[in-house]
N, C-alpha and C positions, 0 to 999 in steps of 0.2 A: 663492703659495708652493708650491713641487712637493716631493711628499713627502722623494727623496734631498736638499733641504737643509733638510727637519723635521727628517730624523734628526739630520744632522749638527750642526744648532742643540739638538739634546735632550741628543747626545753630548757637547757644550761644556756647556752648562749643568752638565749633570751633573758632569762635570770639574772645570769650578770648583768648586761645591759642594762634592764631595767633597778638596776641596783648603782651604776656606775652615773648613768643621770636622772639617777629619784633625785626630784627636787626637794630642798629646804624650805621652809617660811625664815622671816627674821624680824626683830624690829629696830631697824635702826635711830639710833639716835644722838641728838648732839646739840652743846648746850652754849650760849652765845650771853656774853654778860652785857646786862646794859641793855635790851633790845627787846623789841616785840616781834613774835612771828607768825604769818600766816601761809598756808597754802593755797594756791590758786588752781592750780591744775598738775597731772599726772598724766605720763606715757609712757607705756612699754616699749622697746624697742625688739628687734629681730634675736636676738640672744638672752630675753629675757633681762638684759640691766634698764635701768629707770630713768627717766627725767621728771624733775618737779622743777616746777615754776610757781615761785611767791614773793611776799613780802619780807624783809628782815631791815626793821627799822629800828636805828639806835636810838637811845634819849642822850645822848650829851649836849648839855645846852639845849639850843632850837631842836626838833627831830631833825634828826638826819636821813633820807629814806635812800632806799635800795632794792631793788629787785633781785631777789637770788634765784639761778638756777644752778641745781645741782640733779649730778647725774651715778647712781650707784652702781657695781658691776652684778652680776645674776646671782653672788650670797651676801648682796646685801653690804659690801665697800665701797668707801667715797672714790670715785675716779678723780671727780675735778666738781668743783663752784667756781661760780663766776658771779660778781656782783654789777649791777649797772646803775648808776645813776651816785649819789654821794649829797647830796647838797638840799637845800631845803623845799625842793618843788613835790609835789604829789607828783609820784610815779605810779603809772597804773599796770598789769599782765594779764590778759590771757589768751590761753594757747588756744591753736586753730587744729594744729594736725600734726601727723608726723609720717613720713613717706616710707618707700620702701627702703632707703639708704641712711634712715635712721637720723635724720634731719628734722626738727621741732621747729616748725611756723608758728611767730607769734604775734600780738598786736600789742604794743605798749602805747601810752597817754602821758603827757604830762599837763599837770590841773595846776592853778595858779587862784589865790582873790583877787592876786594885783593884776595892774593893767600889763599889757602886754600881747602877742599872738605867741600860741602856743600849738602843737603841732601833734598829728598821730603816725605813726610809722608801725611799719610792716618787717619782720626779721625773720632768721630760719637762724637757727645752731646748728651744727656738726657734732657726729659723733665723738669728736675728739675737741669737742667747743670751741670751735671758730666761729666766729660772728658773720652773718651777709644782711646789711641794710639791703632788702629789697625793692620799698618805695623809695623813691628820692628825698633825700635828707629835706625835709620842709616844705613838700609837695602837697602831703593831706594838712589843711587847716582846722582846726580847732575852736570856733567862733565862741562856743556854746560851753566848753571844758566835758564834751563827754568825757565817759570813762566806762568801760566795759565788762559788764559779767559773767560772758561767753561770748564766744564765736565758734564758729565752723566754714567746712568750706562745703560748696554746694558742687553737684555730680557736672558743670560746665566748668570748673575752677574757680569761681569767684570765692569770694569770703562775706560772710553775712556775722556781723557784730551788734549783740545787743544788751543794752545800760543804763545808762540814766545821766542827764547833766547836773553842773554842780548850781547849785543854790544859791552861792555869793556873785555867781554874775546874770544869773536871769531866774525867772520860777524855775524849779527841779524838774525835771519832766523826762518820763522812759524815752528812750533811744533806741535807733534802729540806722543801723548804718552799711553800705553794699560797697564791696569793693571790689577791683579786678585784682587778678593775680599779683600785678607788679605795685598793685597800691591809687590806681584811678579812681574817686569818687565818682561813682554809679548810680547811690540814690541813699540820701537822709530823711527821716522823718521823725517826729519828735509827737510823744503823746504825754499830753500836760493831765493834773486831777482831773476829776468829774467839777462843776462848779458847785457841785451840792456837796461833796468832801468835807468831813472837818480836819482839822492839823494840817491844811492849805501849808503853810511850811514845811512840813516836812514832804513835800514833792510826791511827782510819781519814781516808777521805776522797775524796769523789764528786767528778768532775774534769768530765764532760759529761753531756748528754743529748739525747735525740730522741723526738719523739713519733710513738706507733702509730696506725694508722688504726681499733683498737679503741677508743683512748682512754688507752689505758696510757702508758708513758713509759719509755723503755729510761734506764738511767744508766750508765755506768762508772764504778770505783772502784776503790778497795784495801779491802779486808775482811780480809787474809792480807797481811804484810809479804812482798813477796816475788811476791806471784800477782796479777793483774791478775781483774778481775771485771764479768758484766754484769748487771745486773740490773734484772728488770721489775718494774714497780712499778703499781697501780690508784691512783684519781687519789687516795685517801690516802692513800699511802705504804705499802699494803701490799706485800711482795715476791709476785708469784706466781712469778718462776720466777730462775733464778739458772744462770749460765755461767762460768766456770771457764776462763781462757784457759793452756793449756799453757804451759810455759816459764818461765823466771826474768823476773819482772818489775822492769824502775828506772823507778823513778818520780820521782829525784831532778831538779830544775828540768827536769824534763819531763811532759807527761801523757797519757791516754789519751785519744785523740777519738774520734766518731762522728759518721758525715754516711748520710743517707741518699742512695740512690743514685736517680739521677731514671728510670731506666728500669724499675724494677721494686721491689717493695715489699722489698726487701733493703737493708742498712745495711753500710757500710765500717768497720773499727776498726782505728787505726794506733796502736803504744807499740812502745816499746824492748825488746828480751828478748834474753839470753843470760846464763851463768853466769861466766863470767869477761870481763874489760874490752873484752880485744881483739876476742870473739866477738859483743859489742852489737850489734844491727843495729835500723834499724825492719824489724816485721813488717806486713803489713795483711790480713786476716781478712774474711772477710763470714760475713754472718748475713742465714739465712733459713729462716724457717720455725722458728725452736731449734733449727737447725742453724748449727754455727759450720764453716767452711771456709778452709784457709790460702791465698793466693791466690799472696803473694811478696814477697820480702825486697826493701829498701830498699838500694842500694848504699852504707855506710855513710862513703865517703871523700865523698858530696857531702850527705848530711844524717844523723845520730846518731841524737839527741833531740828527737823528736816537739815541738811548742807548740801549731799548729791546722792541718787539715787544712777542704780544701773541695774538694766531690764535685762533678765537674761532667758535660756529657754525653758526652765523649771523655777520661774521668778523673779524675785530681784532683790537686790544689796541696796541697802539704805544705814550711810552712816551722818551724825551728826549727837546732837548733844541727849542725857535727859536727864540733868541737873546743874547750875553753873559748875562749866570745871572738871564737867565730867563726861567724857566720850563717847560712843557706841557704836560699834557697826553691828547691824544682823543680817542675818540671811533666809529672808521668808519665802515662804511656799505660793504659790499663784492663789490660794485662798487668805493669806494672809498667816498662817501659821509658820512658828518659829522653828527655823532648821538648826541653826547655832548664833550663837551672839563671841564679839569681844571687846572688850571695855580699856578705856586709858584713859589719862588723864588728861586736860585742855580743852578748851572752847575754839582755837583756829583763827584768834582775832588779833590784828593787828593797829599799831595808829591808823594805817590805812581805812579801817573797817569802822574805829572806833570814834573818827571825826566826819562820817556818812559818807565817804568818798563809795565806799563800796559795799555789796552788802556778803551774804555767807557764800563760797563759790559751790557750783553745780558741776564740778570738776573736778574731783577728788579722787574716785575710784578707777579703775581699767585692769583687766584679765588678761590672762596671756591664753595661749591655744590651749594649755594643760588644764588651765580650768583656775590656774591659782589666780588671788585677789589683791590686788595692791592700793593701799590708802595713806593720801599724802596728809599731814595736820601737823599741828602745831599747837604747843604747851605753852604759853607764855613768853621764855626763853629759849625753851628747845626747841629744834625741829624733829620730827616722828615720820617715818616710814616703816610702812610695815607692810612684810606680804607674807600670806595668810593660803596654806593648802585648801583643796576644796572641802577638807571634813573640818573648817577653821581652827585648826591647830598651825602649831610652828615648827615642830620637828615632825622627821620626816615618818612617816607611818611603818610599823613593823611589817614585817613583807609578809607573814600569814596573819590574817585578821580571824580573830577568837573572838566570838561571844565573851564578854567578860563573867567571870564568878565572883568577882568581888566587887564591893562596893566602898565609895571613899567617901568619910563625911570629914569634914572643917569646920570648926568653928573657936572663935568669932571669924566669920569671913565676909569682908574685909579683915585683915588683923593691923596690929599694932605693933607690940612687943610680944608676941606668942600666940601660936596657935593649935588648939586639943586634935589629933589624927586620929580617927577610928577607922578600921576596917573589918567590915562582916560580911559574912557570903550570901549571897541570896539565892542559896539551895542549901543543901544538908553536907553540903561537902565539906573538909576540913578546910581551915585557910591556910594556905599556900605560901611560904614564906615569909621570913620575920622579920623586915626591914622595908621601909620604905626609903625611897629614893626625890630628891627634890633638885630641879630642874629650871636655871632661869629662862629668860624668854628665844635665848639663840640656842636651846638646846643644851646646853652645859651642863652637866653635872654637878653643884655646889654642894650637897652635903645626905650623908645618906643616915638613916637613924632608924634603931633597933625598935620593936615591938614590942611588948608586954601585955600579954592574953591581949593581942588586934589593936592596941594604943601609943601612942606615943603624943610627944609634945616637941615644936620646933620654934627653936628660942629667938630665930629672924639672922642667925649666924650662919656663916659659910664651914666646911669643914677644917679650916684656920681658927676658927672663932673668931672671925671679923663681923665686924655686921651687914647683912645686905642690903643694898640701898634697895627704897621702894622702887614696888612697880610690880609685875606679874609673874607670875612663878607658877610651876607646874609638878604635881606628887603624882609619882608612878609606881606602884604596887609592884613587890613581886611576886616570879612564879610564871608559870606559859601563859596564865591568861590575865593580862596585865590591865590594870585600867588607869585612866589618865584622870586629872581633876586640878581644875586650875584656881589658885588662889590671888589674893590683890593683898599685897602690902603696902600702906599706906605711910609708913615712916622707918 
């Protein structure tokens, strides 16, 4: 065998290969009558399929609440859900970690007004969802009705959980809680308003955190209705230093994240600020050294209100809302500049969310080693997963990548009942094929329609003549140099 047809045998091989496990994007989804949903947290596992951990609370009669976790396989199918809880006490989640055997640690709460002791426990799921209480059934006490908006586990194995208590049995006040491995209370502390606060009701309350390479643990919060806050804390809850981020803060179904930054011992922090509605922007901040630095506003027509951010080493992913109702994740450049966006529908809130128990979670997104992006949320009714290639597309990328020659315009986009397709080259070339191709979100093929001198019109019908239900759709050009263009149907 002469080496020029090694290579060319290395070349194929590899070709195939790389074509046998090119990954998919998907968005899964699934629609539950009767009920509110939120997402609380998301994790990858070793084969690329997913766990989300959330709310899905009925309204029959009283609410009914439940914590579902559900687990999908790596294109994006349901393996198994599991519901816990059933009856009418606030149940609270969130996840801490997940190991190498693909086991999800989590911390659940039950919150009560009435009298009673209520309790915190400590759990892991299996791949194959077995349940293992790991604290002792009714060992951590509940005095104060925390309830938790992260955690993590820190590099000795403890777990550091941080929230807010509820209101109807003492003032609201952030929370900060340390536990061992097996569920030991280690160290509580609780940080109430400023006394100079107004809306004294409506409490404080700790949204994220990150740990220092001292040992400390940075948290974000409200302390001050109004002012966004960072503060450092030793591993029992003492504050040693405290940051004050300028500006009007809302924190309403939004909140404050932290990620640290992989290149250097600095932290990113992204929330909402401005004084009046239309001036709201996200801001994002770094901190380093107790030095806080403003970096750069958020364009606020493609995301509002912060949910979770994730820091990665060409930037970071921040998705959450920026309109009621209406979704966004992007993916910006370490200066702030927009790489791709994708839009759906829902806000992620649930009764849990929407009687203060909790506020938006900081836990939503996680990558896998390939680069691709998974975001857990929630419509209302539906629940939404979705993971996303690193060029934030859903199907999978053509294996020669062409500068495209054509261009695709839409409009009305968003559409309704129809919408005008033009395509023109942007050079002198001729164009390229006389039909465009439309695409729902898992890649499909639905219906493909002819051109007339570069135009066409699609009437929101499948190649049946059914109608497609809304939601996101994708036109693909033909011809070698293909280009992609994503539409939103709204009905």
């Amino acid at each position: 065998m002469n080496t020029s047809f090694r290579v060319l045998l290395s070349i194929f091989i590899l070709a195939i290969s790389s074509i046998a496990f090119a990954q998919s994007g998907y968005v899964y989804s699934e629609y539950f009558e009767a009920c509110l949903i939120s997402s609380r947290s998301i994790f990858v596992c070793s084969d690329n399929s997913v766990v989300v951990l959330g709310n899905l609370d009925y309204n029959y009669g009283l609410h009914t609440h439940y914590l579902s976790i559900t687990k999908l396989d790596p294109s994006g199918n349901l393996l198994w859900r599991h519901l816990m809880g059933g009856d009418t006490v606030w149940l609270t989640i969130a996840g801490i970690d997940i190991d190498e055997n693909d086991a999800v640690t989590f911390i659940t709460a039950a919150i009560t007004a009435l009298l009673g002791d209520w309790y915190i426990n400590l759990w892991s799921i299996d791949s194959n969802g077995n349940f293992t209480l790991i604290s002792e059934e009714y060992s951590i006490p509940n005095p104060k009705r925390a309830h938790f908006n992260k955690a993590l586990r820190t590099p000795n194995n403890e777990i550091v959980a941080v929230g807010k208590t509820l209101r109807y049995i003492d003032e609201s006040m952030a929370c900060f809680y340390r536990f061992s491995a097996t569920g030991d209370t280690l160290a509580t502390a609780y940080y109430p308003l400023d006394a100079s606060s107004p809306y004294q009701e409506r409490g404080a309350e700790a949204y994220d955190l990150a740990l220092m390479d001292n040992g400390n643990i940075l948290i974000t919060c409200q302390l001050s209705i109004g002012t966004a806050s960072i503060l450092e804390v030793d591993p029992m809850g003492n504050i040693v230093n405290r940051i004050d981020i300028p500006g009007y803060f809302h924190a309403f179904y939004s909140s404050l994240t932290i990620g640290s930054n992989p290149e250097d011992d600095s932290y990113s922090i992204f929330g909402s600020f401005g004084e009046v509605y239309l001036d709201i922007c996200i801001m994002a901040y770094r901190l380093h050294n107790n030095e806080l630095t403003h970096v750069f506003n958020v364009d606020p027509t493609i995301v509002k209100w912060p949910h979770s951010t994730l820091v990665h080493a060409d930037g970071v992913f921040v998705c959450g809302t920026y309109s009621p109702y209406d979704a966004s994740l992007v993916n910006l450049s370490g200066n702030g500049d927009l790489i791709w966006s994708w839009q759906q529908d829902g806000e992620n809130v649930s009764n849990y969310i929407n009687e203060g128990i909790g506020n938006a979670s900081t836990a939503l997104l996680a990558m896998d080693s390939e680069g691709c992006l998974y975001w857990a949320w929630g419509n209302g009714q539906t629940q939404l997963i979705t993971k996303l290639l690193p060029n934030g597309q859903v199907p999978v990328a053509d294996e020669v990548q062409i500068p495209p020659a054509t261009i695709i315009s839409a409009y009305p986009n968003p559409m309704k009942d129809e919408i005008k397709i033009k395509i023109k080259q942007d050079n002198s070339l001729p164009i390229q094929g006389n039909s465009i191709e439309i695409f729902n979100i898992k890649g499909q093929l639905i219906r493909s329609l002819e051109l007339s001198k570069g135009e066409t019109v699609w009437d929101g019908k499948d190649s049946g003549g059914k109608p497609s239900p809304k939601g996101i759709y994708l036109l693909r050009s033909e011809g070698t140099t293909r280009q992609l263009k994503k539409i939103v149907k709204t009905r």
